[in-house]
C-alpha positions as CSV (number, residue, x, y, z in Angstrom):
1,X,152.0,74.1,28.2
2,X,153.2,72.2,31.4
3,X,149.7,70.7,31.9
4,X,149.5,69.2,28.4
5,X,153.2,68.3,28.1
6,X,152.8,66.1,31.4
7,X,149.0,65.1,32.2
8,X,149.8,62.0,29.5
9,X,152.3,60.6,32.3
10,X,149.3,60.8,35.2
11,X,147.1,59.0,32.6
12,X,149.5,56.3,32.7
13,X,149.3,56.1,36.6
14,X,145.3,56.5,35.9
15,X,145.5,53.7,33.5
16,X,147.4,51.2,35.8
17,X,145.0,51.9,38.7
18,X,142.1,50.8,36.7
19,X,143.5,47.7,35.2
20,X,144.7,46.6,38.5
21,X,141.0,46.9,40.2
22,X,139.6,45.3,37.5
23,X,141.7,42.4,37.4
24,X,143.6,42.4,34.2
25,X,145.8,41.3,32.9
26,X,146.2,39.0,36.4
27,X,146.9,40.2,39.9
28,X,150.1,38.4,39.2
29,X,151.1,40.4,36.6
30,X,152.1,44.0,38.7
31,X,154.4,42.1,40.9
32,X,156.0,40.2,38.2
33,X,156.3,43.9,36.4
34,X,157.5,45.4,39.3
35,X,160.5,42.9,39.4
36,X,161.7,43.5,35.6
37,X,161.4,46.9,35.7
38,X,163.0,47.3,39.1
39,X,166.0,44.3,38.3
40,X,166.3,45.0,34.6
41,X,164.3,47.6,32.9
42,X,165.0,50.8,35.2
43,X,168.6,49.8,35.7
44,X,169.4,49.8,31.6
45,X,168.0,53.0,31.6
46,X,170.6,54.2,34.0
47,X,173.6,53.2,32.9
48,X,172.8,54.3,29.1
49,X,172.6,57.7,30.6
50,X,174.7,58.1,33.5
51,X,177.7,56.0,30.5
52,X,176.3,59.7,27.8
53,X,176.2,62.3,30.9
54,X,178.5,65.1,30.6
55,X,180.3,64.4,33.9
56,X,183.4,66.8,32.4
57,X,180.9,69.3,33.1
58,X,180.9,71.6,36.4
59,X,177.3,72.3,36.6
60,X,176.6,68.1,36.6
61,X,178.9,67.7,40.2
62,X,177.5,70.8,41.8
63,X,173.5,69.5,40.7
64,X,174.7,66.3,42.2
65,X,175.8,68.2,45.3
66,X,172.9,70.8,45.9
67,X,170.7,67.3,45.8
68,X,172.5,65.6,48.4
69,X,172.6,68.5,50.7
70,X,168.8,69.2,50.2
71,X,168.0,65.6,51.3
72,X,170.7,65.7,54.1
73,X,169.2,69.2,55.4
74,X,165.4,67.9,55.2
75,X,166.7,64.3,56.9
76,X,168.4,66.9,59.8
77,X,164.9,68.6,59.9
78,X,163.1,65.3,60.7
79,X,165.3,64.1,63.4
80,X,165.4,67.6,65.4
81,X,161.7,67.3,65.0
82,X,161.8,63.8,66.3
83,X,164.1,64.9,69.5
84,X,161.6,67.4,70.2
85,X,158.8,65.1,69.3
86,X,159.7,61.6,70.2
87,X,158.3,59.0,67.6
88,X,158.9,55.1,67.4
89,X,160.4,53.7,64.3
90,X,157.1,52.3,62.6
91,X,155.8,55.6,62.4
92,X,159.4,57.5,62.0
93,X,160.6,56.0,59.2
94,X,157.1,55.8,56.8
95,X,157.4,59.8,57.9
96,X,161.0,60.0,56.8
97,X,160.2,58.3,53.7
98,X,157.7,60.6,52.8
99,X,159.2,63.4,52.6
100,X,163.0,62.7,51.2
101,X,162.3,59.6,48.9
102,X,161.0,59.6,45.2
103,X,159.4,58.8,42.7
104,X,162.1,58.1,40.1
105,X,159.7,56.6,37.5
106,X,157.0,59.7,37.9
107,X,160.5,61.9,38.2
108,X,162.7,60.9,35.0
109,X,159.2,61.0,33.0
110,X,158.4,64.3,33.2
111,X,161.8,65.3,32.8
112,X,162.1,63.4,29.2
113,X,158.5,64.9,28.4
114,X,159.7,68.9,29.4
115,X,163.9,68.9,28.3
116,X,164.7,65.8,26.3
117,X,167.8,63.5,26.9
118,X,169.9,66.5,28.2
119,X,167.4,66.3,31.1
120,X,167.8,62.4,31.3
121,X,171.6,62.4,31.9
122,X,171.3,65.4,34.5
123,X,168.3,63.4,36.2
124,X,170.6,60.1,36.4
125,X,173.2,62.2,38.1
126,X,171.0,63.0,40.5
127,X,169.9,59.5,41.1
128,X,173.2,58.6,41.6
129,X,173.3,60.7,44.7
130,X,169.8,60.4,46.1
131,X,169.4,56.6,45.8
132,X,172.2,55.5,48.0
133,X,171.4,58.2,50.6
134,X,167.8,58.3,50.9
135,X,168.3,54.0,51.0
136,X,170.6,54.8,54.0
137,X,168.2,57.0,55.7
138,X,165.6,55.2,55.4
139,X,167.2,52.0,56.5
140,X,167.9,53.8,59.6
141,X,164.7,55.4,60.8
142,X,163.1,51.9,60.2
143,X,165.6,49.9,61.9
144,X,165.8,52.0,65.1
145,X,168.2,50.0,67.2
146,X,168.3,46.7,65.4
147,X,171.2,44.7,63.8
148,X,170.0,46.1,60.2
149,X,171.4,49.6,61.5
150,X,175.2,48.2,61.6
151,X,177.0,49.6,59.1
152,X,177.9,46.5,57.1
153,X,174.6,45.5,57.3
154,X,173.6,48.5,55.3
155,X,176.1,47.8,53.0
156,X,175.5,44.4,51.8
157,X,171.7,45.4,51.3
158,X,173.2,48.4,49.2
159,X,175.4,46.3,47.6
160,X,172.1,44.3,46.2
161,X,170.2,47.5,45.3
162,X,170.2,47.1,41.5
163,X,169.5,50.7,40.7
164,X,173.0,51.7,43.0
165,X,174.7,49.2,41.4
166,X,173.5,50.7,38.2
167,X,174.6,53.8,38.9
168,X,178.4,52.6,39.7
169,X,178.3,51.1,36.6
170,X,177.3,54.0,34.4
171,X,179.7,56.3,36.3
172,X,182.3,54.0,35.6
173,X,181.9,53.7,32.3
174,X,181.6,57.7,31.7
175,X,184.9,58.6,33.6
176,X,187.2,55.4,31.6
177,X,186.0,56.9,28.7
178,X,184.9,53.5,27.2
179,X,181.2,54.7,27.4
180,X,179.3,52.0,25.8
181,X,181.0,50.5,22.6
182,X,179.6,47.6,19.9
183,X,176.4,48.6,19.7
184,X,175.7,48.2,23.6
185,X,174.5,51.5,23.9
186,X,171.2,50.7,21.8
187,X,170.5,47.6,23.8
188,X,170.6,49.4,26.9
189,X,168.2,52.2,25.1
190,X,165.8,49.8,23.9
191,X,165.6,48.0,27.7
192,X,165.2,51.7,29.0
193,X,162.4,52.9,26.8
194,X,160.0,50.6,28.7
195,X,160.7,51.1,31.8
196,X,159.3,54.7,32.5
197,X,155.7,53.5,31.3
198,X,155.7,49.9,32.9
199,X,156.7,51.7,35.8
200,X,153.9,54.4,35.8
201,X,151.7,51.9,35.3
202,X,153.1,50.0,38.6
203,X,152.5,53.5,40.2
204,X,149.2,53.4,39.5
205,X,148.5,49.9,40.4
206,X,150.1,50.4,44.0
207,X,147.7,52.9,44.9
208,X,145.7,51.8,48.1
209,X,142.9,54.6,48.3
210,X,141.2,52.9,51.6
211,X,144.4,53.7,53.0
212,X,143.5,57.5,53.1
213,X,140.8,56.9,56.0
214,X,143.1,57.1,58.8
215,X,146.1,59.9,59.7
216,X,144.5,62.7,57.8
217,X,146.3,64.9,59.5
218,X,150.2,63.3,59.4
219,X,149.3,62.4,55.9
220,X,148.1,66.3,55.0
221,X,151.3,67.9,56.9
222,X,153.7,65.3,55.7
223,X,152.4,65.6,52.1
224,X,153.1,69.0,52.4
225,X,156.1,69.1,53.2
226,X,157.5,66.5,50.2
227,X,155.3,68.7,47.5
228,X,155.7,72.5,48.6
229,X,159.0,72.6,51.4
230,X,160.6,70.2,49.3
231,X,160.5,71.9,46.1
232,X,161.0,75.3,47.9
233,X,164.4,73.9,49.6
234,X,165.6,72.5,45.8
235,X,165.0,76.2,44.3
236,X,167.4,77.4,47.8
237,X,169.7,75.1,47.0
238,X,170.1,75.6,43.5
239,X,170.7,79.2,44.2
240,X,173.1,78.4,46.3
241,X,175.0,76.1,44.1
242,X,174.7,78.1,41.2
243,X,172.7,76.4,39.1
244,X,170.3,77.4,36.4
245,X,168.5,76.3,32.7
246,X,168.6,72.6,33.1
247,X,170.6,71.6,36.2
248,X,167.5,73.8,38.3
249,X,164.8,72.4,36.6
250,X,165.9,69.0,36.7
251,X,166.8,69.4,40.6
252,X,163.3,71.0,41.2
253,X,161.5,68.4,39.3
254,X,162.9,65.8,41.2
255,X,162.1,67.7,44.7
256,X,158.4,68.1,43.5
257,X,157.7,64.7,43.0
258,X,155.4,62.4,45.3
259,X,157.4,59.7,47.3
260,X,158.4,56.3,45.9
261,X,156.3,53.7,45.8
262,X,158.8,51.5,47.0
263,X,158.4,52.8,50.6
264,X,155.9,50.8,51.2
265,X,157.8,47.7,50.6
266,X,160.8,48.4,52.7
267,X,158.1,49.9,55.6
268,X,156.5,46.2,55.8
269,X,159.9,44.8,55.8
270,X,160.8,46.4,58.6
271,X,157.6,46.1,60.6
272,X,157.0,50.1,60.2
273,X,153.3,51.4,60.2
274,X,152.2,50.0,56.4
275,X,148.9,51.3,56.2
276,X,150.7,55.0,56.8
277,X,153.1,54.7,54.3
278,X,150.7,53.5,51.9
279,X,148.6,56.3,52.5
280,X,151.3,59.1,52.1
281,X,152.2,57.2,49.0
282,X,148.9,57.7,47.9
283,X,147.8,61.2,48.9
284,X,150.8,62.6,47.5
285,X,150.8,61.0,44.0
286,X,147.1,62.1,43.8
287,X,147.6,65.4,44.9
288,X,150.9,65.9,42.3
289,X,148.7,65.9,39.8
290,X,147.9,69.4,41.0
291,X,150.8,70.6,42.7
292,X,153.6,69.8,40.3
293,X,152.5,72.0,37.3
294,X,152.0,74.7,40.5
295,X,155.4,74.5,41.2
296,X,156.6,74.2,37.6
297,X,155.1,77.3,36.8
298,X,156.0,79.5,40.1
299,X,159.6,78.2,39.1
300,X,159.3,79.7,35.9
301,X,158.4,82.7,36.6
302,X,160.9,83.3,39.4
């Protein structure tokens, strides 16, 4: 059931990797995709469903706090491995990335596909909370002693991010109570219902497979970590927060997913090691095509 409810979503990601090596529509399309769904598209999405989330319900602040603390324990993880194991930023922060960022496209899809809108709002919620902290921590294992570490240097390039600004907005608009009035609500739904497919299809596209050729072993053990630890930590922490029926799937979902895309961007920005970033970006959304219906179905049956 979990196979066939979500192997549509990978075809997607197949799809975009083929029309990208074959040339069409234009190598200058996936860029200029990448920029709508990333500035508009993806951003729509989240305010229609962070402005509908239940937020007067408990379970929603304590699945937004069981995924902050399971990105904050596996960020505390990596650095005591780092003191033990001294790494330079370029390779630090692609390894940091691999393991606490995600895939939000690959992420809110299979959501929608297994629980519905409920699962939406709940997945937004946790958005809101990963987003701005896996932006910080990445901004600071890449920027190891440089002026982008300062603090408002973080903030003015979190103060750009579209999908934090999203967030705010959507949050705003659920606690005021105006939600979203005169027919605003449907515009932002029609923006959001492409985004989740351009964007698998941008997945796809961003693939590098010669990238797999080197760090086979940092690629195997850091894949490893975001697909099984990961998702093993979530199911701790939902325990531990109480959660269960949607608020644990959702949170488990989200820990199962490969790492965003996105990492390799903000690894090249920074002068990190791009050729291993691309390659854990790669491995691990090739090898969730297996290991996400694995977890799925060892959370359901414990």
């Amino acid at each position: 059931m979990i196979i066939l409810t979500i192997w549509p979503l990978f075809a997607l990601i197949c799809l975009g990797f083929v029309m990208a090596r074959t040339g069409f529509p234009e190598p200058g399309f996936w860029p200029a995709a990448e920029r709508v769904n990333y500035y508009i598209l993806f951003p729509a999405l989240l305010v229609g469903s962070l402005a509908a989330a239940p937020l007067g319900d408990p379970a929603i602040w304590r699945l937004g706090g069981a995924a902050g603390a399971s990105i904050a324990l596996a960020a505390f993880g990596l650095y005591g491995w780092r003191w033990r194991h001294p790494a330079p930023a370029a390779r630090f922060g692609p390894a940091l990335q691999g393991v606490v960022r995600i895939n939000t496209y690959l992420g809110l899809a299979i959501t929608a596909a297994l629980v519905g809108a409920p699962g939406i709002e709940r997945a937004a919620i946790v958005l809101a909370v990963v987003v701005p902290l896996v932006n910080v921590l990445s901004i600071m294992a890449l920027a190891d002693r440089t002026e982008a570490r300062k603090p408002l240097a973080i903030l003015r390039m979190m103060a750009r991010n579209p999908l934090i600004l999203a967030c705010a907005l959507g949050i705003t608009m659920a606690l005021s109570g105006i939600g979203l009035p005169l027919g605003t609500g449907a515009f932002f739904a029609l923006l959001g219902q492409g985004s989740l497919p351009l964007g698998l299809l941008c997945v796809g596209a961003a693939l590098r497979p010669g990238a797999l050729r080197s760090d086979m072993g940092a690629i195997g053990v850091n894949s490893t970590l975001r697909l099984f630890a990961m998702p093993v930590l979530a199911m701790g922490m939902a325990w531990i927060f109480g959660l269960d029926g949607i608020e644990a799937l959702v949170l488990v979902i989200f820990f199962a997913i490969p790492t965003a895309p996105t990492s390799y961007v903000l690894t090249r920005q920074f002068g990190g090691d791009a050729t291993y970033m691309a390659g854990l970006v790669t491995a691990q959304t090739l090898a969730s095509v297996l290991t996400i219906p694995l977890v799925l179905l060892i959370f359901g049956a414990s």
